[in-house]
DODOGU-540076 format. One record per residue (C-alpha): residue in one letter; z, y, x negated. Coordinates in steps of 0.02 Angstrom, whole numbers, plus 50000, padded with zeros to 5 digits. Layout:
% residues N
aZYX;...
This chain:
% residues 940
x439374389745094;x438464383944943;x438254404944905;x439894407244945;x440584396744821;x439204403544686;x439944419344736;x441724414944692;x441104405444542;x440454421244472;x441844431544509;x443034418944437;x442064418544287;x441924440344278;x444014439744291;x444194425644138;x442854435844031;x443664451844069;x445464445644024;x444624441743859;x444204460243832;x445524468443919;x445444488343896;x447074490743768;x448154502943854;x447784521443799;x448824526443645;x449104509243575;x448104499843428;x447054484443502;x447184477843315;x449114480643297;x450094462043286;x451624458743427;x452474445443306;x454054456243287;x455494452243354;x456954462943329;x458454469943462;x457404485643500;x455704478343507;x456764466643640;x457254481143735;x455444489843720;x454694474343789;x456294473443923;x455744491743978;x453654488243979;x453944473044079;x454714484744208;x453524496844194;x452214485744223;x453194478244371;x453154498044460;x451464500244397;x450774483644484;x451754487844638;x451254504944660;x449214499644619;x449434485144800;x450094502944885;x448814511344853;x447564496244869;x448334494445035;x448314513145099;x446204514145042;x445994498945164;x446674508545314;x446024525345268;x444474524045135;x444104545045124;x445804547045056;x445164554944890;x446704557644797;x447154539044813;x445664533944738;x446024542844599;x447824537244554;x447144520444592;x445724522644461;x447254529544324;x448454515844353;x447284502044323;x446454511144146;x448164511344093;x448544494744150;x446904489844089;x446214479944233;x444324478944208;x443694469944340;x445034478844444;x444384497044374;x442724491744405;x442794488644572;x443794504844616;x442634514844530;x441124507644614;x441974508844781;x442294529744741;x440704532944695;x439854526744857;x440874537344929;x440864551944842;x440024559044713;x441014559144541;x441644573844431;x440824574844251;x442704569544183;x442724553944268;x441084550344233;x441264552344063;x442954540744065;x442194528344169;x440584530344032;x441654530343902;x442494513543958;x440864502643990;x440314508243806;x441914498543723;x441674484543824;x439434484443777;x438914472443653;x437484462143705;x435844467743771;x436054464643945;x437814473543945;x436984488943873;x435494489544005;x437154489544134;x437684505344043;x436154511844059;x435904509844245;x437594519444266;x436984533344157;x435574533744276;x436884535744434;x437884549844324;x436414558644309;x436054559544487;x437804567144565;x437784582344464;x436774591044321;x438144589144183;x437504593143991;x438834584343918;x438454567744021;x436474570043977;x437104574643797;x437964556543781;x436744548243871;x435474551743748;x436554548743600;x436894534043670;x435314527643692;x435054530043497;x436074515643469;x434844505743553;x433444511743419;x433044494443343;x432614486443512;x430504486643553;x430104504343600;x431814512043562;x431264525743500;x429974530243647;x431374527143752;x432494539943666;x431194554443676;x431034550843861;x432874553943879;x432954568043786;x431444575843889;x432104573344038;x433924578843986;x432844596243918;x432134597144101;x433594594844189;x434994608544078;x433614613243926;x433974629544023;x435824631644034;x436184649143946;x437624642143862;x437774623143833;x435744620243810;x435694623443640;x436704608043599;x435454597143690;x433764605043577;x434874602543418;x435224584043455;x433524582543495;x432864588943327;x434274582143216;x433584564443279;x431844569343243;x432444573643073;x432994558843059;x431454549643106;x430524560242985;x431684555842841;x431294538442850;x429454539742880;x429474549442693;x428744540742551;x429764529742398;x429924545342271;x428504543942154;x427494533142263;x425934537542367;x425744539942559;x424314530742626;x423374538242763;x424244531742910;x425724537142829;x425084552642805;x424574554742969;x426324549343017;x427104563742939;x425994576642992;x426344572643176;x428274570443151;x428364587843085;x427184595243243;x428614589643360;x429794597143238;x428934612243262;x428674611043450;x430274609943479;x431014623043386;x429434632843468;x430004627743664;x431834632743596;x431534650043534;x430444652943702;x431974647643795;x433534662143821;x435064653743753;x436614660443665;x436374660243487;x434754658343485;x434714670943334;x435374656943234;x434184643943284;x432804658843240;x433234658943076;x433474641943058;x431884638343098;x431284650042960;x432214640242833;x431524624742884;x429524628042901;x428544631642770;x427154640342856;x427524658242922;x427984657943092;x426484662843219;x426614678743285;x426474671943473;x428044661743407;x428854677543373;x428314687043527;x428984673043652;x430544674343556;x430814692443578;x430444692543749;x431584676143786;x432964688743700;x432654703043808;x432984689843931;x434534684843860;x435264700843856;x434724703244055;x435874687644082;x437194692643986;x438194700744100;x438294686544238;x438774674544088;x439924687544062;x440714688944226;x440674669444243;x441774664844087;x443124679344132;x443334674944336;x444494662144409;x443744647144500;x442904643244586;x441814658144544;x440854659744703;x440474677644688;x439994679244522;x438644665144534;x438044670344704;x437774687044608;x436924675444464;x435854668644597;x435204684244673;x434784690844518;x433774674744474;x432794673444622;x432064689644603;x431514686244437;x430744671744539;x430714655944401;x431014640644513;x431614629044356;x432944644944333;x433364644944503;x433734628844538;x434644626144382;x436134641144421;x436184631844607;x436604615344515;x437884624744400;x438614633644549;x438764617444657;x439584608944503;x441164621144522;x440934622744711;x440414606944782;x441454610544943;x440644625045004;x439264619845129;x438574635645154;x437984635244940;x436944618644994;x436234625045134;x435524640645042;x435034627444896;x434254615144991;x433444627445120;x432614635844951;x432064617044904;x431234615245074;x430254631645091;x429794633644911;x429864618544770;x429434606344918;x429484592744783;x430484573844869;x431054566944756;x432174583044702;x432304589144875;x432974573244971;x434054570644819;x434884587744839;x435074583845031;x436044569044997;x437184574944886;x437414588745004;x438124578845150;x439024566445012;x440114580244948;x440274591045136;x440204576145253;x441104585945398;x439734599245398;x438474595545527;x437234608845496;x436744597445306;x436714582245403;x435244589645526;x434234598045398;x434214580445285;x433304573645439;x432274584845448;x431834584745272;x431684565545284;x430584567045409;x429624580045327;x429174567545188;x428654552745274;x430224541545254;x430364526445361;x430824524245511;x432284512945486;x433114523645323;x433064540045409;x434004527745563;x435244522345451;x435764540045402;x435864543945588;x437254530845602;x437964539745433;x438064556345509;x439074547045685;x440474541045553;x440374557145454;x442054563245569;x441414579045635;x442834590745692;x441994597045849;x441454590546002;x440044599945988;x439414594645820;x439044576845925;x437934586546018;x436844593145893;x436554579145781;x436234567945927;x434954581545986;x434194583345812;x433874564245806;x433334563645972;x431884576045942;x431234566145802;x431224554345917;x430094562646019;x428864568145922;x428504549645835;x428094544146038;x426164546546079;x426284552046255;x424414547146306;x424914530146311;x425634524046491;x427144512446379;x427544510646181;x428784503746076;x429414522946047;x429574527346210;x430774513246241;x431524518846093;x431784536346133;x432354532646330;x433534522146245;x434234533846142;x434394547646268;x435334533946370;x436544530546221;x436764547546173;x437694551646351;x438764535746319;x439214541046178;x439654559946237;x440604552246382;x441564537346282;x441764542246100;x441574562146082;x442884561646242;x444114552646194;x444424559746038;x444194578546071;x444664575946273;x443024585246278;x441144578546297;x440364594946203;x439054595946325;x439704602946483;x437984609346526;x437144591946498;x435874600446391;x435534582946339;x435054575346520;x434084590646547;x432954589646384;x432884570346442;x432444575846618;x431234588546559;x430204574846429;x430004561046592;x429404575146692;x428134583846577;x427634571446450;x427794557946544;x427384561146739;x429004552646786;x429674566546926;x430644552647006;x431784548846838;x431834567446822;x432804570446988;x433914557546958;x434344564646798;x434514581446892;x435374574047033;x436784565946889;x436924583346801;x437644591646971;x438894579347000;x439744583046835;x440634599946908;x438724609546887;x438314610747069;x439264628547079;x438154637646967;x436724646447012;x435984643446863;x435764626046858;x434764623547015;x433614636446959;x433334626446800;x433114611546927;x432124623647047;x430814628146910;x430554609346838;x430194605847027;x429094618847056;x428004615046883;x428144596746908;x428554591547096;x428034598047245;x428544611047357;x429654598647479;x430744595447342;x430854615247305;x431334617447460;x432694603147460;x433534608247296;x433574626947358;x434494622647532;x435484613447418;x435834628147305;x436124639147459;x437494627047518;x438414621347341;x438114639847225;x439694647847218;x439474660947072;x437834668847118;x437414663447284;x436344678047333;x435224675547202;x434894656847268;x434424663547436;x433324676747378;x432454663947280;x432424654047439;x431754667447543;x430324669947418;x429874654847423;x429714652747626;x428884669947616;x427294664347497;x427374643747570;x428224642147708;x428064640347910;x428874653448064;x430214637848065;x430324637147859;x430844656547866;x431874654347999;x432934642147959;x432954650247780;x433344665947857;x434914657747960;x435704647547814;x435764659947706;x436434672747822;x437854661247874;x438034655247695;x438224674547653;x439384677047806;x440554662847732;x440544671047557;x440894687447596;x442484681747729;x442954669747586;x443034685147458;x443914697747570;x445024684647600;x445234680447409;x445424700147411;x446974702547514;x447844688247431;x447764697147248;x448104711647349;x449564706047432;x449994697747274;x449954714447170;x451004722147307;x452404710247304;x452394711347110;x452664730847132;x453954727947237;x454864715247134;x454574726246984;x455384741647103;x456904731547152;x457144726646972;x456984743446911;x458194749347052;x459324736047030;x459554740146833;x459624759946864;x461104754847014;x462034743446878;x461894757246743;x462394770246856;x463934759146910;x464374755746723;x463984775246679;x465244779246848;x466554767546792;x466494773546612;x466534793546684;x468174787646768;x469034781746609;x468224797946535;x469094809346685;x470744800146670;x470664803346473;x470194821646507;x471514825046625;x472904818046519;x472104829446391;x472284843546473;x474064842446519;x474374842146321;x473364856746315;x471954852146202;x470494858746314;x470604874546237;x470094868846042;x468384877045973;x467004867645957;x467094867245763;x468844859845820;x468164845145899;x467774826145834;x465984825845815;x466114804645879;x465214803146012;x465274787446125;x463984781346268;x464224786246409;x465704797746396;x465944812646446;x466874819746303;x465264818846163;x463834824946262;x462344827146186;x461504843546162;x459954851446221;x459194852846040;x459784834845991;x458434828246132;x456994835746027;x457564827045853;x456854809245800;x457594793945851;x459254794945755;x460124806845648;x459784806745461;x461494806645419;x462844793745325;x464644788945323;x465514775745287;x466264759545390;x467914767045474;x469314755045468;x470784749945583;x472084756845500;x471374773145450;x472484789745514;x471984796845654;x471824814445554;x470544804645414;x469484799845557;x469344818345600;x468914823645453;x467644811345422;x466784813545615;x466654832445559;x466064828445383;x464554817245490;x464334833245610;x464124845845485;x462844836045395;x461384844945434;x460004834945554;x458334833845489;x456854835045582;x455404822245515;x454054830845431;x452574824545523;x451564831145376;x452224820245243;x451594805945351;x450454799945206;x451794798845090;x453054791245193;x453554774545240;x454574768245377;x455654753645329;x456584742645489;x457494724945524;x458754730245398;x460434723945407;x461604732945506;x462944729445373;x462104735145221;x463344745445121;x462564760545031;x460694758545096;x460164775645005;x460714765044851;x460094748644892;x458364754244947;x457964769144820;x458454754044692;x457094741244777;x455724758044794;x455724764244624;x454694751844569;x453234759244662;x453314775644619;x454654789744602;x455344790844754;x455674809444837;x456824804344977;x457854791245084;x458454793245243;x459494778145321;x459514782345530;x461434781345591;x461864781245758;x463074793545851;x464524783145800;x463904783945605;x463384764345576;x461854760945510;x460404759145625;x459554744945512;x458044756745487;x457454771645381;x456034782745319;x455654783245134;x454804797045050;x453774795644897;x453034809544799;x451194803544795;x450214796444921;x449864780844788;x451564773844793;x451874773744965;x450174764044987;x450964751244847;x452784751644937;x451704743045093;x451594727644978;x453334725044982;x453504720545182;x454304704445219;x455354703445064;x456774696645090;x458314707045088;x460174702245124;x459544687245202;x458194696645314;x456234699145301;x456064717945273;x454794725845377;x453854742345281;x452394750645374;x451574768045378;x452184782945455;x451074786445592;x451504797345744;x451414785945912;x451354800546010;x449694805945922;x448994787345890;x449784779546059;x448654761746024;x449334760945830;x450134743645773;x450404738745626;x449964717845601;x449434714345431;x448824695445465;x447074690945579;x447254689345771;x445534682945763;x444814663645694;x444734661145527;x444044643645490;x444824644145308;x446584647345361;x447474632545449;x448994633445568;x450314621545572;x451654616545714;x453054604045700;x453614607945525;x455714603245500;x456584620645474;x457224614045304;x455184613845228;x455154626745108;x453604634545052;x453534624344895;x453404607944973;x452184613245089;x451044617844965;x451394602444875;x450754593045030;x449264604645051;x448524606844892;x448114589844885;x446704592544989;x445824611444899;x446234625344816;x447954634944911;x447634651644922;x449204657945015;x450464649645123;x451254660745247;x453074652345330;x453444661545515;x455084666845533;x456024677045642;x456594694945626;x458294685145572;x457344678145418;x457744659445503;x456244649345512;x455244644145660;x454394628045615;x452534634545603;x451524641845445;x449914646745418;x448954639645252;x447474648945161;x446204639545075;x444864644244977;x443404642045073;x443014633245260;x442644617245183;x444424614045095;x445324618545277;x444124606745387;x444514592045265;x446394597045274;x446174595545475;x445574576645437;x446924572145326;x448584581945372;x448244582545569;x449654569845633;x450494567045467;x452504565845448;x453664576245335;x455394572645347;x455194562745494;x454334577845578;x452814572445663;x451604591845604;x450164596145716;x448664604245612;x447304615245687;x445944629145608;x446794645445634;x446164653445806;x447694661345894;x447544664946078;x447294682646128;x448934695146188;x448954700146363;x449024717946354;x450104724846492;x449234734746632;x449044752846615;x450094763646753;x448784772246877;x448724793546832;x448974796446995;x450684786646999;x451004791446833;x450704809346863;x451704809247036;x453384803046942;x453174811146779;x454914817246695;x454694833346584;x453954830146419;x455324827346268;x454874827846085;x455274809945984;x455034805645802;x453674796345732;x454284780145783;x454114784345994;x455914784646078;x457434775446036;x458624764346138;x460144778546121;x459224792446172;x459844794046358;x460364810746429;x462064812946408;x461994826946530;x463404826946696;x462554824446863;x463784838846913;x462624850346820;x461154841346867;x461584846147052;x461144864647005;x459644863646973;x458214858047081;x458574842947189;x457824825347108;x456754812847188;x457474797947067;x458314796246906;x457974782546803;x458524776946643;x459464792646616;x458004804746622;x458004816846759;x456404818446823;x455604831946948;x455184831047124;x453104833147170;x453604848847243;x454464855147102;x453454849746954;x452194862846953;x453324877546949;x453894882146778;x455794877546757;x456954891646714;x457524888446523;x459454880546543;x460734894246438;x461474884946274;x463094877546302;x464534872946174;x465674856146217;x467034866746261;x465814875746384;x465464860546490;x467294852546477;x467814868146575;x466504867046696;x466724849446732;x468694853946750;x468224867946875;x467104853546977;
């Protein structure tokens, strides 16, 4: 109680000090007076008070939200802003502090945070506070400009005992840690010398006075370190270094050594060899993965470890998210520098900024363990890694196994019992709770469906520890979680048996296996019948020899049974597929029948007004479905889906004698075959709308700006409306390979779809899906989304969380949207923390579902057999590129079909050829005009 109350005491007394120095709000004058009292000072004061009101309201939100959910990163920084600008101290303090042990800090709020302790620094002890959090700075990432103002801070502090010493230290470590950095290192050696300067101007002499020897000898070594350090400078390769060269030879009065000069020269050949990656890495984008992982390659061949690790640090600076760039960093730390200090740092940091990534957590244990750190810390970051919030069930498993083998090898097996042993049993014990209780009921999953755990446990009490009796009943609790059925398993079992146990047991667990292995049971009974063959009795081999017969007997009845079920299963599904396909030929040919009918009745009437006998240049080229008045000609069969032809809408009240005309003007448009050829420069545009006026217009309008286009042609159908889809031609192959980038735009109020022109009938298995079917761990998909989220606010919600590459809304062909989209981040790291923090969250009272993108894989629909396909094939027709379309029936009378060869079936329109028939070569049908089969169908 008594510490409690100290506790509060101080705190109390932290709050009343810090409303003594409260941080002024940024932009105003501390020193400015508040004594005025006019109308609009009234209503300035009226409108800060409510400001302040919002501001304190909105800073218990936030406080409020961090307490349920403390990773929420964002938060903590509007948090941190609201109370600078309200300038809450102890408040600021506090939420600063709280960040940083949970993440580590950008160099900008560093610096602010920095920046803020400074102001408030007066007396000794508040400065050796600063100093301590320059210390922590440091640590998260190596920033120049934070090791640039720590050392100038630490000149203030000059006067104190050893202030000086204390400076140089800074500065030397600061030169260790970015003296390197191509491009922001010189600022750090000038610093450094303009303060030795400065110590050498006040070691000079009164003018006219004379030095005595120890200030002589004062002098003389200030100006070596002068020289040293514009000597380690010109060695280094920095930009500008040319200047510092020269420099140099202003300043010294000596002539500059000629190894001076050499190490210069060769640090500028240098320079010049990193050029280029400087280059490329101040003209990319972020977050500039490339173009340092290029920078990296190129300095690990060169082979300088301070180089090396200095580009990782500058790489993780502007990609801290990316756990793969750790692991390479850290794995070169481990194999090569080897140095702990630097090496567990790096590991830390590693798993700070990419806790979700199980792979860093393993390898700092290992390297933990690697340098002799206790027992208990390397313990403690066990229980870090559990609380990390892993996002599979099978990351569970692997840390847990990783601790677990340390573990094992701190136990010394030649003693019967030890405190490590208990340990380690104990763990192995907890780690299967923990599988079965935690991992399960958050992922539904326990990871380990194999028990690879309880087998490694099983495997350490039988061969390290003689305990064959702990070992079965490990075994014997693996099989009854659903692992009895694999063959597999017990052979695992089987072989710990036979190198640990004794041949009883063998036998056991293999009658078992015969009995319980359902995947690969005769591999269990030949391992059985081995095994009576070199060990066993007459009675051993017989009763091997019966069980697995009869087990065999019972697996083969069980599989020709399973065999006749899928087979009478596939036969029914024939059949229902047959009556369906009967069933719609029976309802077409009813509706074709009924339609024929009307057709006769018009034809008869027809006739009596003698109108039979027009020419065929006579007749309406309008040709409807079905009827028997437009039929549709050999030579149209062998044309692409569609005619490339256009006219315009017809309307109600147009004269019967227009509509003539304009049905002849669409006949005597010339059809156009499709150039199969031109395939490369061609694009095929579709889910246009039917309604679009003008399309030639519209689309040679929305095409031009690819290249200059060569030809349009809109597909019409028979009754001259637009078909919604088109070819377009370009006259290069370059712009029809930069038309592709227009698919999906959005025309008329529908996603236009543009792909290439590729013949189906020569490329059969061609589809056209520009997006992954595969996973893709930096690409999220989302469910649940309210129709009325538009792409904007999505990305306002997402971006939050990384860098938004592209955000792709699913819609239908209709342009109306589905609910789902698919986000793009930068990198896998940005998506799995988007999992964590959008996964369940609500927009617009829409409850979204988040997931990694991984969609399931199509059925693809079962190939007809040849034989089948070869019994009932109909006589081949020639289709555009685009494979047949749904108008493309024969329009030929079944009165003429009747003379020729009788038909087994037609279906769908297409007469097709009886077995007996198909291989002799059909007699080519004479050309027939309309009026030609009107007056045969009269004489029927």
């Amino acid at each position: 109680m008594a510490a409690a109350g100290a506790e509060a005491a101080a705190a109390a007394a932290e709050e009343e000090e810090a409303a003594k120095r409260r941080l002024p709000p940024p932009g105003t004058d501390p020193e400015s007076g508040g004594d005025s009292e006019d109308e609009g000072d009234s209503d300035s004061s009226g409108d800060g008070e409510d400001e302040e009101k919002e501001n304190e309201a909105e800073i218990q939100r936030l406080e409020e939200q961090l307490s349920i959910n403390a990773f929420d990163y964002n938060c903590h920084l509007d948090l941190i802003k609201l109370l600078r600008q309200e300038g809450e101290l102890v408040k600021l303090r506090r939420a600063r502090q709280k960040m940083s042990e949970l993440f580590p800090l950008t160099e900008e709020i560093w610096l602010d945070w920095l920046k803020d302790e400074i102001k408030m620094a007066s007396e000794n002890s508040e400065r050796e506070k600063v100093y301590e959090l320059f210390e922590r700075a440091v640590k998260d990432y190596i920033c120049p400009e934070i090791w640039l103002e720590y050392a100038q801070y630490s000149i203030g502090g000059i006067g104190q005992e050893g202030g000086i010493e204390k400076v140089r230290s800074i500065f030397e470590r600061a030169l260790t840690a970015v003296g390197l950095h191509v491009t922001k290192g010189t600022a750090l050696w000038e610093a450094y010398r303009e303060f030795e300067n400065a110590i050498l101007e006040t070691a000079q002499p009164a003018p006219g006075s004379v030095p005595s020897p120890e200030q002589q000898q004062m002098l003389c070594s200030q100006l070596e370190r002068i020289h040293t350090l514009f000597r380690r400078q010109l060695g280094i390769p920095l930009l500008d270094m040319e200047a510092s060269y020269a420099e140099y030879e202003e300043w010294s009065e000596e002539p500059i050594p000629e190894t001076i000069i050499k190490n210069y020269k060769k640090a500028l050949q240098q320079l010049e060899k990193c050029k280029p990656y400087e280059e490329a890495l101040l003209g990319a984008e972020t977050p500039k993965l490339a173009e340092y992982q290029a920078y990296i390659d190129f300095e690990m061949k060169a082979g300088d470890p301070a180089r090396i690790q200095l580009i990782y640090e500058r790489a993780l600076a502007e990609n801290c998210l990316v756990p793969d760039l750790w692991a390479r960093y850290n794995q070169y730390l481990d194999r090569q520098l080897r140095v702990k200090e630097l090496v567990l740092s790096a590991h830390d940091r590693a798993v700070r900024n990419c806790p979700w990534t199980v792979g860093l957590w393993i390898r700092y244990l290992l390297a933990m363990e690697r340098h002799g750190v206790d027992h208990c810390v390397i313990s403690e970051m066990f229980e870090k890694a559990l609380n990390a919030g892993f996002i599979q069930a099978t990351d569970y498993v692997e840390i847990w196994q990783a601790y677990l083998d340390y573990l094992r090898r701190r136990v010394d097996f030649t003693q019967d019992s030890s405190k490590e042993l208990e340990e380690l049993r104990s763990a192995f014990a907890r780690a299967v709770e923990y599988l079965k209780q935690e991992v399960e009921e958050r992922f539904s999953e326990s990871g380990d469906p194999s028990c690879t755990i309880m087998q490694n446990w099983a495997r350490v009490e039988a061969r390290l520890c003689n305990n064959m009796q702990k070992a079965r009943e490990l075994w014997d609790n693996i099989m009854t979680k659903g692992n009895a059925k694999y063959a597999n398993m017990w052979l695992e079992y089987y072989n710990l048996e036979r190198a640990h146990g004794d041949t009883q047991h063998c036998r056991k667990a293999l009658h078992r296996a015969v009995q319980c292995t359902s995947d690969y049971p005769e591999h269990v009974c030949e391992v059985l019948l081995t095994l009576e063959r070199i060990e066993g009795t007459l009675e051993d081999w017989d009763a091997a020899v019966q069980k697995t017969e009869n087990r065999l007997a019972r697996v083969n009845e069980q599989r020709a049974k399973v065999a006749e079920k899928e087979a009478a299963l596939a036969k029914q599904e024939e059949e229902k597929a047959e009556q369906r396909k009967q069933a719609r030929a029976e309802k077409k040919a009813s509706k074709k029948a009924k339609k024929n009918r009307i057709g006769d009745k018009r034809k008869a009437d027809d006739d009596d007004e003698g109108e039979w006998g027009r020419e065929e240049e006579e007749q309406p080229s309008k040709r409807h479905k079905g009827d028997g008045d437009g039929l549709l000609l050999e030579e149209d069969m062998e044309l692409e889906t569609g005619l490339f032809g256009r006219s315009g809408p017809e309307k109600p009240d147009r004269p019967a004698n227009q509509k003539q005309k304009a049905s002849t003007s669409r006949k005597d448009i010339p059809k156009v075959l499709h150039d199969s050829s031109k395939d490369n420069v061609t694009v095929f545009v579709s889910n246009l709308s039917y309604n679009m006026a003008e399309p030639e217009a519209k689309l040679k309008e929305l095409f031009e700006s690819c290249g200059e286009v060569e030809q349009i042609r809109p597909v019409f159908s028979n009754k001259g409306t637009f078909r919604g889809y088109c070819y377009v031609e370009f006259k290069d192959e370059k712009s029809a390979l930069q038309a592709l980038g227009l698919d999906r735009k959005v025309v008329e109020g529908r996603p236009m779809f543009v792909s290439p022109c590729v013949d189906k009938n020569k490329n059969p298995d061609f589809k056209v899906f520009r997006y992954s079917t595969t996973l893709e761990k930096h690409k999220l998909f989302i469910s649940g989304l309210p129709f009325s989220c538009t792409k904007e606010e999505l990305e306002d919600v997402c971006k939050a969380h990384g860098n938004v590459k592209d955000i792709r809304l699913v819609t239908n062909r209709a342009g109306k949207p589905k609910g789902l989209a698919y986000v793009e981040y930068e990198n896998e790291a940005q998506a799995s923390q988007a999992v964590l923090k959008m996964d369940g969250l609500t927009i617009k009272d829409h409850v979204i579902k988040v997931a990694i993108s991984n969609p399931p894989l199509r059925k693809l629909p079962d190939k007809p057999e040849a034989g089948r396909a070869s019994q009932f094939a109909a006589p081949r027709q020639v289709y555009g590129a685009r494979g047949k379309g749904r108008t493309q029936l024969s329009m030929m009378p079944r009165a003429l079909q009747r003379q020729s060869n009788p038909v087994a079936k037609a279906e769908n329109g297409m007469v097709q050829n009886s077995p007996a028939t198909s291989s002799e070569p059909a007699e080519e049908p004479k050309k027939m005009s309309n009026a030609d089969f009107a007056k045969m169908l009269l004489n029927k």
